[in-house]
N, CA, C and O of each residue as an XYZ file, in Angstrom:
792
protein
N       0.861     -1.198      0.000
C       0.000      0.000      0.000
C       0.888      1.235      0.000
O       1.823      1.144      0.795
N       0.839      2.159     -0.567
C       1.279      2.878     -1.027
C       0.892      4.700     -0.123
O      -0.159      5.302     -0.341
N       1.606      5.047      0.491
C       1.446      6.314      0.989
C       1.530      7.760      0.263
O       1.205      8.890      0.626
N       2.155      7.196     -1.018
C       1.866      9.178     -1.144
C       1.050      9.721     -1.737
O       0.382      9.112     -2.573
N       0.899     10.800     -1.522
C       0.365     11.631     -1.603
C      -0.451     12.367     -2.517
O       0.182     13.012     -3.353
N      -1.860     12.442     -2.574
C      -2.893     12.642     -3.552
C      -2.436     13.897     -4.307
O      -1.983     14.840     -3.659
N      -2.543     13.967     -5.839
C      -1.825     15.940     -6.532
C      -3.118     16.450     -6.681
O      -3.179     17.675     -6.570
N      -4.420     15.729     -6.953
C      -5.525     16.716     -6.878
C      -6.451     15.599     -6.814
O      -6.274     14.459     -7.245
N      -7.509     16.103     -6.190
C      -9.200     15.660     -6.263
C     -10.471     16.161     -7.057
O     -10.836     17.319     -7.261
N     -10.943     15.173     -7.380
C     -11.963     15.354     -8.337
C     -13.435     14.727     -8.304
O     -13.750     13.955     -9.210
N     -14.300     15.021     -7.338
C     -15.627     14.546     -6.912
C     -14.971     13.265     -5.982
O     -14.247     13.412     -4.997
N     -15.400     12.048     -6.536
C     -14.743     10.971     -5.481
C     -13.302      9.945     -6.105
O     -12.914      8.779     -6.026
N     -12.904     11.153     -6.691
C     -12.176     10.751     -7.269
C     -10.122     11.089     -6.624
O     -10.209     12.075     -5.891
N      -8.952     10.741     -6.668
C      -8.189     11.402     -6.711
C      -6.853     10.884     -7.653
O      -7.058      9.956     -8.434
N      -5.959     11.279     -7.603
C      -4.767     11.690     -8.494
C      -3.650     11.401     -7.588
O      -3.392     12.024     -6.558
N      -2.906     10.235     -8.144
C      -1.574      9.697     -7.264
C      -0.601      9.547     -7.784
O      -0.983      8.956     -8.794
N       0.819      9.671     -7.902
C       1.685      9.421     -9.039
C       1.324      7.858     -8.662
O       1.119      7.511     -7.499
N       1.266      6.858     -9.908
C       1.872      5.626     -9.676
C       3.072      5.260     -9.434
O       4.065      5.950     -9.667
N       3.069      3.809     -8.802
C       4.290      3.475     -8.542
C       4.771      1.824     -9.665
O       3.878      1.202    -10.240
N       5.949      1.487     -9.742
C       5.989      0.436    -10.359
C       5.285     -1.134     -9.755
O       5.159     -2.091    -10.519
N       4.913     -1.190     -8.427
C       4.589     -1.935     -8.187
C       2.465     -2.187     -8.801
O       1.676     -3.125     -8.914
N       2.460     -0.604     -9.017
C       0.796     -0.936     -9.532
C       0.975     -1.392    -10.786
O       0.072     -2.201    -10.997
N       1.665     -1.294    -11.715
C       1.921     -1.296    -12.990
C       0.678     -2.564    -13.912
O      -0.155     -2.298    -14.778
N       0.989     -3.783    -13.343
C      -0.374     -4.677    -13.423
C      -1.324     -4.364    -13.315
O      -2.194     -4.487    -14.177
N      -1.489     -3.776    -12.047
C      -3.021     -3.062    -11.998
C      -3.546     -2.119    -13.174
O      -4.739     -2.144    -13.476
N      -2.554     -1.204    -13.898
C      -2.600     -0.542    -14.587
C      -2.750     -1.297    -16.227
O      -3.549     -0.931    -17.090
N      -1.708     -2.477    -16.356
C      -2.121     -3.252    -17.358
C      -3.604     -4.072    -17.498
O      -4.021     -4.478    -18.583
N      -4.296     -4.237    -16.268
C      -5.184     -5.115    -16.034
C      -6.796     -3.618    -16.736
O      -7.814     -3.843    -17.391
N      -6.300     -2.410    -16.218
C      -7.118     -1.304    -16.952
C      -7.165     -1.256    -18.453
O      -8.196     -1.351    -19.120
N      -6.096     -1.119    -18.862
C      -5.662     -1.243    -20.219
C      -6.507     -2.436    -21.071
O      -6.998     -2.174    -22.169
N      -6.620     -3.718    -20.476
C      -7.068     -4.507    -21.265
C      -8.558     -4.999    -20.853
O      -9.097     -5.961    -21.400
N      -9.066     -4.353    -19.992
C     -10.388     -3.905    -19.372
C     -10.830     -2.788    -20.395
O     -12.005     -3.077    -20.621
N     -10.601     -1.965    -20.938
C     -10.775     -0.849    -21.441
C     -10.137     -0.528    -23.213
O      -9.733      0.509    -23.740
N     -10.309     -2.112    -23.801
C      -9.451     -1.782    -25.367
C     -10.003     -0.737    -26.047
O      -8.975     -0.067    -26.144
N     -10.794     -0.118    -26.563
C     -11.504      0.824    -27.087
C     -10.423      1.744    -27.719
O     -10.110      2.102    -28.855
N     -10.020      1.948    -26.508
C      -8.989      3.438    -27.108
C      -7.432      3.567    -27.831
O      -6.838      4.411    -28.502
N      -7.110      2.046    -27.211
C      -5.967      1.352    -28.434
C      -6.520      0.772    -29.469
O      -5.770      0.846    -30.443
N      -7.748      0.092    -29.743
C      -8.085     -0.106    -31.000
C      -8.134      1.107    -31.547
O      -7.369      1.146    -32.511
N      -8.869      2.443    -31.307
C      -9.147      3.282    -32.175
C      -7.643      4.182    -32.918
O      -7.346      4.297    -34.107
N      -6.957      4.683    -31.742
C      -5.438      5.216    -32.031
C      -4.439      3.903    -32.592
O      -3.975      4.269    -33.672
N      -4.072      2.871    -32.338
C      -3.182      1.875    -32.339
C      -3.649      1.056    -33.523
O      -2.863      0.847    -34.447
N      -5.106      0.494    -33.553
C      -5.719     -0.189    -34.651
C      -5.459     -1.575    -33.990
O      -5.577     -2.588    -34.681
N      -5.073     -1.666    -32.544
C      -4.867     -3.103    -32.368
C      -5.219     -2.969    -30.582
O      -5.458     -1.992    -29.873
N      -5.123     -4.315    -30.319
C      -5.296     -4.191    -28.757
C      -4.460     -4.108    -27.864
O      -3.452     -4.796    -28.026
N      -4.533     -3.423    -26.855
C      -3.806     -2.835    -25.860
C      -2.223     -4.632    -25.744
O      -2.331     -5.811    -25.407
N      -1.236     -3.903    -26.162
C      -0.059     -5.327    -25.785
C      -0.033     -5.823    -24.549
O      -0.516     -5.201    -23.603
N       0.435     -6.790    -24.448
C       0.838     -7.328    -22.584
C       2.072     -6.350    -21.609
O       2.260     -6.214    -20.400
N       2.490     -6.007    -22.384
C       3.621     -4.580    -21.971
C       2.774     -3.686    -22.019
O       3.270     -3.049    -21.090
N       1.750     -2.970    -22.362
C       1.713     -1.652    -22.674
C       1.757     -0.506    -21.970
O       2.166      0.606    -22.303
N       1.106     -1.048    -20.557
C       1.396     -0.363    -19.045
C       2.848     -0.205    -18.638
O       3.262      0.862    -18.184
N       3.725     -1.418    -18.825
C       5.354     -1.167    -18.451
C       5.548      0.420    -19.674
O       5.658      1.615    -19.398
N       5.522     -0.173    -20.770
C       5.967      0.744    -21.524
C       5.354      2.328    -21.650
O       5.771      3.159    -22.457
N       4.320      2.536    -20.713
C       3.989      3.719    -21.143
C       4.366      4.167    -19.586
O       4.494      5.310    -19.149
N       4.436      3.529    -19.235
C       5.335      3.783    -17.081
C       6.737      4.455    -17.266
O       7.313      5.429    -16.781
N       7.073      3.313    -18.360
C       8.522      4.283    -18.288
C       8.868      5.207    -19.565
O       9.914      5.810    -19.807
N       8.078      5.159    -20.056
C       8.258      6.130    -21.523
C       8.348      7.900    -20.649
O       7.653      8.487    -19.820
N       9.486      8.181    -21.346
C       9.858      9.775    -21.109
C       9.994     10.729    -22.450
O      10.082     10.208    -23.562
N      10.001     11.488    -22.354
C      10.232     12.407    -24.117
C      11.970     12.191    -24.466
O      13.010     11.930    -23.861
N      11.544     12.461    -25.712
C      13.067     11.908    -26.282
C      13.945     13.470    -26.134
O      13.489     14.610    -26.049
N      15.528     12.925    -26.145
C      16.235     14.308    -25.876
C      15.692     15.640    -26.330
O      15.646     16.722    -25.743
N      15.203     15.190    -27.800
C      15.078     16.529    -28.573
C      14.122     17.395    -27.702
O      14.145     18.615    -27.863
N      13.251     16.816    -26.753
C      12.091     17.690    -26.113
C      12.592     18.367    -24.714
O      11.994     17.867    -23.761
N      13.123     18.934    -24.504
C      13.382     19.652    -23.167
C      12.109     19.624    -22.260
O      10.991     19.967    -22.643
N      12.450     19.127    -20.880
C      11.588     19.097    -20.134
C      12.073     19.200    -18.538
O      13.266     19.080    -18.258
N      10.671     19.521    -17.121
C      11.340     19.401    -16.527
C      11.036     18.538    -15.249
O      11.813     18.216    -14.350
N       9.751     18.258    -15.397
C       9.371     17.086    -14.908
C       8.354     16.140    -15.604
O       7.635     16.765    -16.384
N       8.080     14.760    -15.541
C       6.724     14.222    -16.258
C       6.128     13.324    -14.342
O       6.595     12.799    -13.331
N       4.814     13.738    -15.012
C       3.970     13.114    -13.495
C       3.470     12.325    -13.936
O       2.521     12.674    -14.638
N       3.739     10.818    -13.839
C       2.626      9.758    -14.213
C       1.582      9.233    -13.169
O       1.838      8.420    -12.281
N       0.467      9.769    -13.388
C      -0.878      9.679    -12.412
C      -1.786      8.819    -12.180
O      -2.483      8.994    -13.179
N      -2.316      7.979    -11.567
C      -3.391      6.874    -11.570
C      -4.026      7.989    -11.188
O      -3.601      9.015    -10.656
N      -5.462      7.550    -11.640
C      -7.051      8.390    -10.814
C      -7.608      6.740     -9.836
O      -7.449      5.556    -10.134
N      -8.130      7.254     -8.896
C      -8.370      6.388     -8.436
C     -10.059      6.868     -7.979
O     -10.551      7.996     -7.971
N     -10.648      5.608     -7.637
C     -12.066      6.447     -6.899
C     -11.994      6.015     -5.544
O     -11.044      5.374     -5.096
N     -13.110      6.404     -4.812
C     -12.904      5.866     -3.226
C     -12.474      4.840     -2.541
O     -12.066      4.789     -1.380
N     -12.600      3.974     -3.383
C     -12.354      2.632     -2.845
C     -10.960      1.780     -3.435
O     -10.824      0.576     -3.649
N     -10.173      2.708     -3.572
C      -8.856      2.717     -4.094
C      -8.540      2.013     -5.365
O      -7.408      1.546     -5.493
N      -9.864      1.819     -6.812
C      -9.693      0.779     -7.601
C      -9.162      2.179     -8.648
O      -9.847      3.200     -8.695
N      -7.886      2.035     -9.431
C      -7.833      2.477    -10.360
C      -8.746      2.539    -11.816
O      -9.008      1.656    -12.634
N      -9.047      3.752    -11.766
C      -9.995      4.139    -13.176
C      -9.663      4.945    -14.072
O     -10.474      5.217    -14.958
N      -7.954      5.712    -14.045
C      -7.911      6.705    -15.193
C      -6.357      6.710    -15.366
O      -5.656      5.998    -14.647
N      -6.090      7.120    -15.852
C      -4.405      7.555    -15.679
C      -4.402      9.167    -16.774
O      -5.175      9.497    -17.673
N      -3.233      9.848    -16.217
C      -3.207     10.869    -16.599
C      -1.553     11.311    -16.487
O      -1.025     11.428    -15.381
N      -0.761     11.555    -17.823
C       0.543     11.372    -18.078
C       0.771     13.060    -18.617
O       0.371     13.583    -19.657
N       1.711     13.762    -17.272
C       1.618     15.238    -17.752
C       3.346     15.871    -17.465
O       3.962     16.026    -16.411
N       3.662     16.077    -18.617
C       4.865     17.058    -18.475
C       5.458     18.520    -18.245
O       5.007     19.340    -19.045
N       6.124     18.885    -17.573
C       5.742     20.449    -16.911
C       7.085     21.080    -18.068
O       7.930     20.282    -18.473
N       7.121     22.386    -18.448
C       8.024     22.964    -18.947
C       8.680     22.627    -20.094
O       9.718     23.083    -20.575
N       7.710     21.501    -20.589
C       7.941     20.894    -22.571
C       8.179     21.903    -23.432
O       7.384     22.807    -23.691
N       9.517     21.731    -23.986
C       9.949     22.682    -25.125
C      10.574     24.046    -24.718
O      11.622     24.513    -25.162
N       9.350     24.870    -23.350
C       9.567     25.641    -23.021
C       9.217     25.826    -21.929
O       8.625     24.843    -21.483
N       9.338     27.090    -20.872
C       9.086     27.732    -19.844
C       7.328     27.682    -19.699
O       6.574     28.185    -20.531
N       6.930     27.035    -18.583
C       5.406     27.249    -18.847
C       4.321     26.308    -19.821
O       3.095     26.202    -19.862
N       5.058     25.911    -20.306
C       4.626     25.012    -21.231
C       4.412     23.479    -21.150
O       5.219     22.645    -21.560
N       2.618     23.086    -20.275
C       3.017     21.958    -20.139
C       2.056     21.143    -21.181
O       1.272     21.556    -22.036
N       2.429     19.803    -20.769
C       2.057     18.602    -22.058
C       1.508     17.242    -21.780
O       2.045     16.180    -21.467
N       0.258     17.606    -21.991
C      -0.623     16.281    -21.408
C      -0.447     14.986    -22.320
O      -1.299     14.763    -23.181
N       0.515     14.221    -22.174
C       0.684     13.547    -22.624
C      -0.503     11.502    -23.006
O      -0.504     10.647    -23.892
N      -1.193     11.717    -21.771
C      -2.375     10.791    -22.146
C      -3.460     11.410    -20.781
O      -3.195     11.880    -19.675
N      -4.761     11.133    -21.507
C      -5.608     11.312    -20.229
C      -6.500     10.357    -20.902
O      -7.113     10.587    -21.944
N      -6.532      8.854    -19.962
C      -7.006      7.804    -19.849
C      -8.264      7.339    -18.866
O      -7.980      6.830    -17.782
N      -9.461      7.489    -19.195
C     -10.976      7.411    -18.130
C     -11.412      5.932    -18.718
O     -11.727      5.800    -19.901
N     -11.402      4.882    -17.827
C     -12.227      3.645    -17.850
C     -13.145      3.825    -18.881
O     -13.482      4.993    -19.075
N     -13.644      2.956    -19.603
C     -14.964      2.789    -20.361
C     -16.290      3.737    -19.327
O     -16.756      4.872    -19.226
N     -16.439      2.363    -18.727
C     -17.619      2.716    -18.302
C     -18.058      3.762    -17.113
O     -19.072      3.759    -16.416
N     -16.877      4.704    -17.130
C     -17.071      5.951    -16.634
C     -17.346      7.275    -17.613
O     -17.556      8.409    -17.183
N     -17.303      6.920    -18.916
C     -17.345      7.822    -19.899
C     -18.857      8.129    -20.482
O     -19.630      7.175    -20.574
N     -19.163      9.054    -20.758
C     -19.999      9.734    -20.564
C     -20.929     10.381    -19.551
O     -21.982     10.935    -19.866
N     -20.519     10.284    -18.456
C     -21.000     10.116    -17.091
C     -20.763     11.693    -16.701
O     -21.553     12.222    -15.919
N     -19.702     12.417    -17.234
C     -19.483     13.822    -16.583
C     -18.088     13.841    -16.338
O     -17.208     14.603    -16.737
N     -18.060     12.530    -15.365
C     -16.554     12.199    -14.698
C     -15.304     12.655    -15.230
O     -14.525     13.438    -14.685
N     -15.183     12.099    -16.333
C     -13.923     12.770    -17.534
C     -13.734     14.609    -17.122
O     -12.755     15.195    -16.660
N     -15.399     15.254    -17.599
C     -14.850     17.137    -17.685
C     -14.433     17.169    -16.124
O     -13.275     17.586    -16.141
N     -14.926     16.861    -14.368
C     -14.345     16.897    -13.577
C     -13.113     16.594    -13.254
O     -12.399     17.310    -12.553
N     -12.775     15.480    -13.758
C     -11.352     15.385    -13.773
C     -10.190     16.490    -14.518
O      -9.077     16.993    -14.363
N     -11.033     16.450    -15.168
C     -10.304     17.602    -16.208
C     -10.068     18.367    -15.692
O      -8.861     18.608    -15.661
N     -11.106     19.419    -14.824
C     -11.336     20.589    -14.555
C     -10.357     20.849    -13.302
O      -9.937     21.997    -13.156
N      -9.962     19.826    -12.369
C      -9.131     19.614    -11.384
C      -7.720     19.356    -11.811
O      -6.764     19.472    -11.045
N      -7.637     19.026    -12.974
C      -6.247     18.784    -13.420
C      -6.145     20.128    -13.634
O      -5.371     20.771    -12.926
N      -6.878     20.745    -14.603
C      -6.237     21.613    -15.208
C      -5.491     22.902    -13.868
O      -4.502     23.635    -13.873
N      -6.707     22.598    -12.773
C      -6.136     24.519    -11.994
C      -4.882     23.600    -11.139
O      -3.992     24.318    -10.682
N      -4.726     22.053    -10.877
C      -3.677     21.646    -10.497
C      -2.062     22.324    -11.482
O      -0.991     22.757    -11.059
N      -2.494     22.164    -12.618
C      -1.511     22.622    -13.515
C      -1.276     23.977    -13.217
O      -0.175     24.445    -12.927
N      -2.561     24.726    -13.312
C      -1.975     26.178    -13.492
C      -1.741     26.790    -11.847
O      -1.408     27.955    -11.628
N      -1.990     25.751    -10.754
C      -1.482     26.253     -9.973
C      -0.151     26.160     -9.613
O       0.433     26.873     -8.797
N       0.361     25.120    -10.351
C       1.970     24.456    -10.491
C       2.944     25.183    -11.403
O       4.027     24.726    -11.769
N       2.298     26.694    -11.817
C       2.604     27.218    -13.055
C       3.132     26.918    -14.096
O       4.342     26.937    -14.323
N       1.709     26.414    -15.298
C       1.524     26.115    -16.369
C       0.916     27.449    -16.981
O       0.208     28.085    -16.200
N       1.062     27.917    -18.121
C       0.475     29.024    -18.621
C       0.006     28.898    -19.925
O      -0.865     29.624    -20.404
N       0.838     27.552    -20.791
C       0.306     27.107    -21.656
C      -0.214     25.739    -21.794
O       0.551     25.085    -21.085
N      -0.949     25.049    -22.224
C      -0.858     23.652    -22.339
C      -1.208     22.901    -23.728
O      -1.964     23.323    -24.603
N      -0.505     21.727    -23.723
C      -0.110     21.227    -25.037
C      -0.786     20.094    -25.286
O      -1.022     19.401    -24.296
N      -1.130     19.745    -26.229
C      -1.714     17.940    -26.517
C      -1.471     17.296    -27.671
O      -0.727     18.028    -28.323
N      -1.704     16.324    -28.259
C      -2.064     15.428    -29.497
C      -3.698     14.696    -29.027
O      -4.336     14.130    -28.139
N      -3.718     15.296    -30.551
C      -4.959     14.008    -30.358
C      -5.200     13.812    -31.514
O      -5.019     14.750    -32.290
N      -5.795     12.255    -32.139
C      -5.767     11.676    -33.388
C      -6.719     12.315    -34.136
O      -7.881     12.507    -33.779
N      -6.196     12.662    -35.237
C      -7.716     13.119    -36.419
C      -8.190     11.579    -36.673
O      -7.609     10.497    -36.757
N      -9.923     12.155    -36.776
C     -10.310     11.007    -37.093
C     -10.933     10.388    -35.535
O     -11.698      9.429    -35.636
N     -10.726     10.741    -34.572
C     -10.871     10.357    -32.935
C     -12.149     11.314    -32.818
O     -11.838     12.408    -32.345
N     -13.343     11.199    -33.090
C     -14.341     12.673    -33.091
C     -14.127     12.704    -31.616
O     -13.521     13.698    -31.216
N     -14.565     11.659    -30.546
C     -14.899     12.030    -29.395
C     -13.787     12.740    -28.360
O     -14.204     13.402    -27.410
N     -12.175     12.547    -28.623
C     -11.375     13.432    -28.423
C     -11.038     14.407    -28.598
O     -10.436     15.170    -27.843
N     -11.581     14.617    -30.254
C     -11.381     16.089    -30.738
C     -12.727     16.943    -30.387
O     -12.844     18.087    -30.827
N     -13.727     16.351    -29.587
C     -14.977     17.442    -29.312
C     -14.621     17.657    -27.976
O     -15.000     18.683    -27.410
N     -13.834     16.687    -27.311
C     -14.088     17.069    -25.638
C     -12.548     18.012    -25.701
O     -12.247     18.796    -24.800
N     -11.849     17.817    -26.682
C     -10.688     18.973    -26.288
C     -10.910     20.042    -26.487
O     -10.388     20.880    -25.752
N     -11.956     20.544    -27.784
C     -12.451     21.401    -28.174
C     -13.344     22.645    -27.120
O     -13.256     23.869    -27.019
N     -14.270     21.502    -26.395
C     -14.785     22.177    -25.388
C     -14.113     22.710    -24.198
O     -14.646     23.414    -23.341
N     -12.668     22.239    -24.227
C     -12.004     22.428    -22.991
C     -11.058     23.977    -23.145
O     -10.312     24.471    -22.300
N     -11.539     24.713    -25.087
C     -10.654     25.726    -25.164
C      -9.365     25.583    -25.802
O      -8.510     26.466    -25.881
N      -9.279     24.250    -26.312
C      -7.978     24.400    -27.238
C      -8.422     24.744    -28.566
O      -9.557     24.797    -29.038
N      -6.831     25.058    -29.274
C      -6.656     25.219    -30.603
C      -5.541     24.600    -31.097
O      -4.540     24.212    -30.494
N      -5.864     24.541    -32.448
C      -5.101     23.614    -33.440
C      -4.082     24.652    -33.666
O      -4.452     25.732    -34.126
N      -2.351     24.366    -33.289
C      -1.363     24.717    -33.835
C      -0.454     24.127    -35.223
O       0.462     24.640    -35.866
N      -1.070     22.993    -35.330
C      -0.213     22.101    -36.400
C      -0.905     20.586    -36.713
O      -1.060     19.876    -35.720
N      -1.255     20.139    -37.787
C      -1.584     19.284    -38.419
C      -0.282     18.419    -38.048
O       0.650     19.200    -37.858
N       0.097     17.128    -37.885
C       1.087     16.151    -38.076
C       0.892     15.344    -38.546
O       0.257     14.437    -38.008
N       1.466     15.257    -40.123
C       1.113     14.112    -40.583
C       1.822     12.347    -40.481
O       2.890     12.355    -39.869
N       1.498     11.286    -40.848
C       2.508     10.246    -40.998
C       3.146     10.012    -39.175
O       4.319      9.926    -38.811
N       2.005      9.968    -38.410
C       2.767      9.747    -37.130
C       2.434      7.961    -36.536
O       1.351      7.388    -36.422
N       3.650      7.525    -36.290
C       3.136      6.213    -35.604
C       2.681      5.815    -34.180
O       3.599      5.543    -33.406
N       1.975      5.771    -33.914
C       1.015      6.009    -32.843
C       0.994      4.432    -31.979
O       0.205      4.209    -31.060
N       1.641      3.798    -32.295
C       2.262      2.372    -31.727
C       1.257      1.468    -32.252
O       0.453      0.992    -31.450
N       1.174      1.129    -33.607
C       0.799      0.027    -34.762
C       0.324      0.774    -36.028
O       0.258      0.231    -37.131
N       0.020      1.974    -35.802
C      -1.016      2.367    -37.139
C      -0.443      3.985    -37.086
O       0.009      4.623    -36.135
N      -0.650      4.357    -38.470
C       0.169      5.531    -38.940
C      -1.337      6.533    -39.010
O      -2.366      6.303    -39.645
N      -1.078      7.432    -38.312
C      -1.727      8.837    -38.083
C      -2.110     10.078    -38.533
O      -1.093     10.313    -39.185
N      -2.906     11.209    -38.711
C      -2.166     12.135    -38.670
C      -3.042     12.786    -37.090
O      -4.194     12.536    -36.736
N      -1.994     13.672    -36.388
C      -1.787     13.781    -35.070
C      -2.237     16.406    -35.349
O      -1.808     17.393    -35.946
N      -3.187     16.018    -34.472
C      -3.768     17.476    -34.501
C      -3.217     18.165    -33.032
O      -3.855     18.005    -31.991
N      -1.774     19.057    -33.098
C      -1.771     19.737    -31.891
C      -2.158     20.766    -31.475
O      -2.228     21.902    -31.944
N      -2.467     20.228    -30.369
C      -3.820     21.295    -29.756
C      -2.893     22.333    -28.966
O      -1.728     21.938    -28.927
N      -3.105     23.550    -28.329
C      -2.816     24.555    -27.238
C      -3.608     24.720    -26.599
O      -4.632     24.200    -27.042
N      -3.754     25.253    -25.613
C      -4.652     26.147    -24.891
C      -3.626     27.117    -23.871
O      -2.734     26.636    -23.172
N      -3.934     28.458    -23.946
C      -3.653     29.859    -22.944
C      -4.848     29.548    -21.920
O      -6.063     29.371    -22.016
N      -3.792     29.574    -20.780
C      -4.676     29.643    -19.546
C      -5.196     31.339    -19.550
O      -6.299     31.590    -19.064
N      -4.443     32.336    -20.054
C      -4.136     34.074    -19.973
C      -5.397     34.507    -21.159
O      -5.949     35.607    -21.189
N      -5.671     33.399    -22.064
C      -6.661     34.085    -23.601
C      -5.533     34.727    -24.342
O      -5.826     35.721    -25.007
N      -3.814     34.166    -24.331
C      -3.174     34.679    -25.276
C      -3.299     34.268    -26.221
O      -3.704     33.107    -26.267
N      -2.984     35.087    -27.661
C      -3.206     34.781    -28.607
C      -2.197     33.673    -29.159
O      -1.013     33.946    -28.963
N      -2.487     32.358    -29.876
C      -1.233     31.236    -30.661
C      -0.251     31.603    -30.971
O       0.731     30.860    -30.969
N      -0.193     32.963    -31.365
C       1.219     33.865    -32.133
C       2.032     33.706    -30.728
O       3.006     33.006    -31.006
N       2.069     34.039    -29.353
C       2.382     34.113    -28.434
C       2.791     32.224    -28.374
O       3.976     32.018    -28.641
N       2.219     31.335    -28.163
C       2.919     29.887    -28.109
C       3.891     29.854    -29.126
O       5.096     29.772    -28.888
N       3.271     29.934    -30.556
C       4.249     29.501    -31.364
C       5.543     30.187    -31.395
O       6.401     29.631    -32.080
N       5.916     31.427    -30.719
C       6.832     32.410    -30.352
C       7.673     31.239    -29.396
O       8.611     30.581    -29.845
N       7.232     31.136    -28.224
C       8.000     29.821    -27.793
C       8.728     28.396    -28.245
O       9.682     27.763    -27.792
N       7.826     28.201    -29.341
C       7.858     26.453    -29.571
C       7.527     26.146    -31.101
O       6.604     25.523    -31.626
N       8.627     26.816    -31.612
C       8.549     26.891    -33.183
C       8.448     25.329    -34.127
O       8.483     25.136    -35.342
N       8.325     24.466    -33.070
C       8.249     23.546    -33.899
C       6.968     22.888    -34.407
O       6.771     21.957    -35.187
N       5.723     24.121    -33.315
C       4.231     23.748    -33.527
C       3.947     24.445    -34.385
O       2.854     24.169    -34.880
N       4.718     25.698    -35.036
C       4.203     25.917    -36.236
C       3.541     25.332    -37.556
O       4.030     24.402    -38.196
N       2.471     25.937    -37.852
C       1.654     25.050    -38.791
C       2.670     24.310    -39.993
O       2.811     23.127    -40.304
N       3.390     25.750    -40.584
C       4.638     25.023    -41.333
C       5.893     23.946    -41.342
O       6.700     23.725    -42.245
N       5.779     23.338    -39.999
C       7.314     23.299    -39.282
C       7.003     21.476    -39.875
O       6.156     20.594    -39.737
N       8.221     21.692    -40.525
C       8.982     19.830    -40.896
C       9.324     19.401    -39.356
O      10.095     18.463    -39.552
N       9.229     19.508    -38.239
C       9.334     18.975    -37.039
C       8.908     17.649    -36.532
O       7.732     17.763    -36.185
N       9.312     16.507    -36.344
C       8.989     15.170    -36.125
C       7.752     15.673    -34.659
O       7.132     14.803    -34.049
């Protein structure tokens, strides 16, 4: 059992870094929940896929300065979400939600925008000022709930491998401030709409 310490709450919900010893538990979600690797991946969640996304970090080229890998848990300590977030990606302020993962059968329920809504002032109370995402074209139900959350499209990516199936990958922003994109892409020239950037 595991003592530390909750990073935010969300109805009956909370936010723990995982540890390697849940990691099963976390694979046992994964393949409870194929939906969302069939749709991005085109295949089903692997028998690794929890190790590998536990220890997956950004590659040199991405400057960073911490990544928080999060279980959500609900009251009764059963893991239901995971949420993979990097602080200071690329740049100062600039952080990067790298997966936000809600059980099946908690989805549509509300649960997802609360969580959200607790992540997000967790972030900007951790000072975040911008925040960053991918999400698959072609994914409607990702691209409406990011939509509602206030992002915008900085860059189309095409030809991305998404771990089995080739993509194209829509990065999103959002200004916590209502600055204008000219202001991100000033930072992080590689989200430019134009940018040959892997």
């Amino acid at each position: 059992m595991t003592t530390q310490p909750a990073t935010f709450h969300a109805a009956d919900f909370h936010a723990r870094e995982l540890q390697q010893g849940e990691v099963l538990q976390l694979q046992a979600l994964f393949d409870a929940c194929p939906e969302y690797s069939l749709l991005v991946n085109g295949r089903a969640p692997l028998p690794d896929e929890a190790q590998a996304e536990f220890d997956a970090v950004p590659p040199p080229s991405f400057p960073y300065t911490r990544r928080w890998f999060l279980g959500l848990f609900d009251r009764t300590g059963e893991l239901a979400g995971l949420v993979d977030v990097v602080s200071d990606f690329c740049a100062p302020q600039v952080w990067h939600i790298g997966l936000f993962f809600i059980a099946t059968p908690l989805r549509g329920t509300g649960i997802a925008q609360r969580i959200y809504d607790a992540l997000e002032a967790w972030m900007r109370r951790s000072g975040a000022e911008w925040l960053r995402l991918g999400v698959v074209a072609g994914n409607p139900a990702g691209e409406r709930f990011w939509q509602k959350q206030g992002f915008e499209q900085a860059r189309l990516r095409e030809g991305v491998d998404t771990g089995g199936r080739i993509n194209a990958v829509r990065v999103l922003v959002k200004s916590f401030e209502g600055a204008p994109l000219d202001g991100y892409l000033a930072l992080v020239p590689r989200d430019r709409p134009d940018s040959q950037a892997p």
